[in-house]
N, C-alpha and C positions, 0 to 999 in steps of 0.2 A: 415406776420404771420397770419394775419386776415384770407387772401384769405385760406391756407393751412386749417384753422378754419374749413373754411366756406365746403371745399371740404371732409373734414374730414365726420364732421356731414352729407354731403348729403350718402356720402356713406355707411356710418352706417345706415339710412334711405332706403336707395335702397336694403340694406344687409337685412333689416324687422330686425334689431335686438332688443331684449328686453330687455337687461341688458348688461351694458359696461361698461369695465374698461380698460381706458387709466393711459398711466405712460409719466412721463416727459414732461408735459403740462406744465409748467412757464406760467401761464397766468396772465394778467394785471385785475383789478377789471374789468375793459371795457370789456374787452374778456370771462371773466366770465358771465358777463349780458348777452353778445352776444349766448352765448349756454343756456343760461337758456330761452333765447327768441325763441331760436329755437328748442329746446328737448323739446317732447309732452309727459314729464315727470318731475321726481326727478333726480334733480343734486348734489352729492352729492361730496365735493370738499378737499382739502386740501392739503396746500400750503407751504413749507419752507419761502420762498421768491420766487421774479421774476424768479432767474437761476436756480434752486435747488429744486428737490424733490416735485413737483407738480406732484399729481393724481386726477382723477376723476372718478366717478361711477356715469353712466347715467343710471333710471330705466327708463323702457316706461310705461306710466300711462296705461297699462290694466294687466300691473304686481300687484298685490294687496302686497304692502310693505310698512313694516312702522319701519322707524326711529329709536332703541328701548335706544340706548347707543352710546358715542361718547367717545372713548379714546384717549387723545392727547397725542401726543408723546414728552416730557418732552425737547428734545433738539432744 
């Protein structure tokens, strides 16, 4: 699951892209770290659990974006 990780994010890099949003990511905290280590931006995440309902939005830090509200989803 790591290597698939790892291939993902280069290609999004190769791609030059500057905002992404992936769906059905079930990442582990580890695997989380692992993109925040490697994205030369904001990560912005949120997770059901491990199997379920994981997305992610990657900004790339020459996006000027900020943060403003976070509403979570009640279930």
């Amino acid at each position: 699951k790591l290597i698939k990780l790892k291939q993902t994010l280069s290609r999004i890099k190769q791609l030059k892209s500057k905002i992404v949003f992936l769906q059905q990511t079930h990442l582990t905290d580890c695997e989380l770290k692992s993109v925040r280590n490697r994205w030369p931006g904001q990560v912005i995440h949120a997770s059901y659990n491990n199997y379920a309902r994981g997305v992610i939005i990657l900004v790339h830090r020459s996006i000027p974006f900020q943060l403003t509200k976070i509403i979570k989803d009640p279930a």
